[in-house]
N, C-alpha and C positions, 0 to 999 in steps of 0.2 A: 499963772502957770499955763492955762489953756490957750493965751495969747501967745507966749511963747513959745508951745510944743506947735504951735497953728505958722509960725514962723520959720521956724524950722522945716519943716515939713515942706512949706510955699520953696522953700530956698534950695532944700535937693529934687524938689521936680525941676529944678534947673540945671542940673549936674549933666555934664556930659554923660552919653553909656558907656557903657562898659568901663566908667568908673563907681567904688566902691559906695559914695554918696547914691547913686545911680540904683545899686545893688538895692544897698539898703531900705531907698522908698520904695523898693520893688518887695520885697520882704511880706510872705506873708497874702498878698493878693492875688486877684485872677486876672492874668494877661492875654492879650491877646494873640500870644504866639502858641498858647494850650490850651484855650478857652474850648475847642471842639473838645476834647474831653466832656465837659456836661454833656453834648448832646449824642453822647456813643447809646447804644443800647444795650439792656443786659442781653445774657446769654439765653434763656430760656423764655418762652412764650406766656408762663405761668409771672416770671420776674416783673415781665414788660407790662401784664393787664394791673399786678400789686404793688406796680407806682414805683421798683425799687430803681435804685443808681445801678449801673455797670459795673464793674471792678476797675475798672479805667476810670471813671467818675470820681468814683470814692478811695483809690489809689493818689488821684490830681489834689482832692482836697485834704485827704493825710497829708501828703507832703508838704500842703499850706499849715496845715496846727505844726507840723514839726517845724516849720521856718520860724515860727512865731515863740516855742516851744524854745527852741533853742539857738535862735538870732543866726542861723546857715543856710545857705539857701538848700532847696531838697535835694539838688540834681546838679550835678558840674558838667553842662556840655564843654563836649569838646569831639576830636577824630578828626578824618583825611575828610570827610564832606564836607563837616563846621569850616575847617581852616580854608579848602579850596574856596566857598562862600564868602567869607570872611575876605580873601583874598585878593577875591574879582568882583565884590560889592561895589567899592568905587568906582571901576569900570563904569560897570554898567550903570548906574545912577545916573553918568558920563553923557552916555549913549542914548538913553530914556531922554535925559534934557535936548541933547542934539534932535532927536526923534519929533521933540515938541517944536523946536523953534525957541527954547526955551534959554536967555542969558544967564549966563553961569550965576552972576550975583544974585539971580534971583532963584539958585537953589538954596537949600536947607539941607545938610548933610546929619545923615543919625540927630534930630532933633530931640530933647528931652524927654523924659518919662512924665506922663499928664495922665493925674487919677480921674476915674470919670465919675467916682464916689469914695467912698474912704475903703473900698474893700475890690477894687478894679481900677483897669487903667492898660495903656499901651503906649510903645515905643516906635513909632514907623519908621522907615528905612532912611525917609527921606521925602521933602516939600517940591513941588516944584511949580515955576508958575505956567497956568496953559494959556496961549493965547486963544485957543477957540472956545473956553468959555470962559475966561478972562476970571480966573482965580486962582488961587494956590491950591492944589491939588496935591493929596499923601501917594504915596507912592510905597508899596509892599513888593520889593525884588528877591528873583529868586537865580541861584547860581546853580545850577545844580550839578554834582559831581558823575552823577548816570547822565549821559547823553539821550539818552532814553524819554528821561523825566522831562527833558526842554522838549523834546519831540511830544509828548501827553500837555503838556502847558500850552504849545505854538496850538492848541483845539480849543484853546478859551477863548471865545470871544464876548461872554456875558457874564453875571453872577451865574445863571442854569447851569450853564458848562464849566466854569468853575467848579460851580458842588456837586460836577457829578465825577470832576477831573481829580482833585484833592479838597476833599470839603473842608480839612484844615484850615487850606489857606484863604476859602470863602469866609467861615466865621472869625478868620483873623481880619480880613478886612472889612466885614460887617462892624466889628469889635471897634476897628480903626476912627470909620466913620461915623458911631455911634457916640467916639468919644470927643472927637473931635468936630464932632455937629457939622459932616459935610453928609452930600446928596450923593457924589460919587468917590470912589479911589482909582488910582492905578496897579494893575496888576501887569508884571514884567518879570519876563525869562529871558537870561541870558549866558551865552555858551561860543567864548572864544575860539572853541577847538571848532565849530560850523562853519560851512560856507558863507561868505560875507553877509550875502540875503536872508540869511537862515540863523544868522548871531543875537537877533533881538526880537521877545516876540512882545507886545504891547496890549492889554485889554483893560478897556473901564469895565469897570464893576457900579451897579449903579447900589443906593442902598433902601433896602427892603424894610418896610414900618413892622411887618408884621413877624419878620424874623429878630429885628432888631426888639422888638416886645416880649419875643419869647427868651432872647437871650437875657435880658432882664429879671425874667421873672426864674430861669433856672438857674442866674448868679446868686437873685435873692435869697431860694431853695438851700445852696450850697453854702451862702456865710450864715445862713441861722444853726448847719449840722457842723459849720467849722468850729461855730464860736461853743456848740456844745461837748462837740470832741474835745477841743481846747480848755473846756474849763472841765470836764472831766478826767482829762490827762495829768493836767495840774493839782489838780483834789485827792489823784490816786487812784481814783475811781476805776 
């Protein structure tokens, strides 16, 4: 039976996204499009010195017992920003390979969902290969519907200024390369309505041992209070 649930399992982290197989191995873990939720902090200074979670923390990991609770996922994105995203992702993936030098066959478009333990795991946007350090490189794009947001992103040019720009999307890419045991990512903004020069902005992220340890050890934190919310949700309790 364990061989078989062990197969299963191998065979939808191969499911394209945003198919339902896809959904499902996603079901219940910590990814890394919310993973900055553990690292929010509570509200009062008294919370922060007694060790507690956030309400954003323990708001993220509820809606993991409820996925698990009752097989739906927590939260149905969607809106005029998702879709405009949604919309101009291929674009730009496009544009980011053009930007490399990079031959179209040797992209990866929306690659699979890959756990990076049985209770995490992430989805990138997209592979792509670079020739100036001669690897496939993940790539985390971002489309954004405020013209504004590409203008706050075109300031990244490190992990620093990423996590002081949207720290979301630094622990998403930490997340990325943690799981997928690279040294750097791409981080990319882009905004067709700009002037041509101003359409694509490009930054590596390199990745950090010692945030990638901490993000470890607050996943750990969080599937021990899921698995106990979860089994007392079940009990009644």
């Amino acid at each position: 039976m364990e061989t078989a649930n062990k197969f299963i399992l191998d065979a939808m982290q191969h499911a394209p996204q945003l198919t339902r197989a896809w959904a499902e191995v996603r079901m219940g873990k910590f990814t890394g499009s919310q993973i900055s939720a553990l690292f929010t902090e509570p509200r009062t200074k008294a919370e922060k010195e007694a060790g507690e979670l956030s309400q954003t923390a323990r708001k993220y990991i509820g809606g993991k017992v409820m996925e698990l609770a009752t097989g739906l996922p927590a939260e149905e994105v969607g809106g005029r920003a998702i879709d405009w995203g949604n919309d101009h992702e291929e674009d730009a993936i496009i544009m980011v390979a053009n930007y490399l030098n990079a031959p179209m066959e040797r992209v990866i478009f929306k690659p699979p969902f890959r756990l990076f333990n049985n209770y995490s795991g992430c989805s990138p946007d997209a592979f792509i290969w670079d020739s100036q350090t001669e690897e496939e490189l993940g790539l985390e794009v971002k489309c954004p519907y405020n013209s504004f947001n590409h203008y706050l992103h075109a300031q990244v040019v490190d992990g620093a200024t990423l996590k002081e720009v949207n720290a979301d999307y630094y622990w998403q890419c930490q997340m990325n390369m943690l799981t997928f045991n690279k040294t750097q990512w791409l981080f990319a903004s882009y905004d067709p309505r700009q002037p041509e020069a101003r359409r694509l902005h490009v930054a590596r992220i390199m990745a950090n041992p010692e945030d990638c340890g901490l993000m470890c050890q607050k996943m750990e934190a969080a599937e021990a209070l899921k698995q106990q919310w979860l089994a007392e949700w079940l009990a009644g309790k």
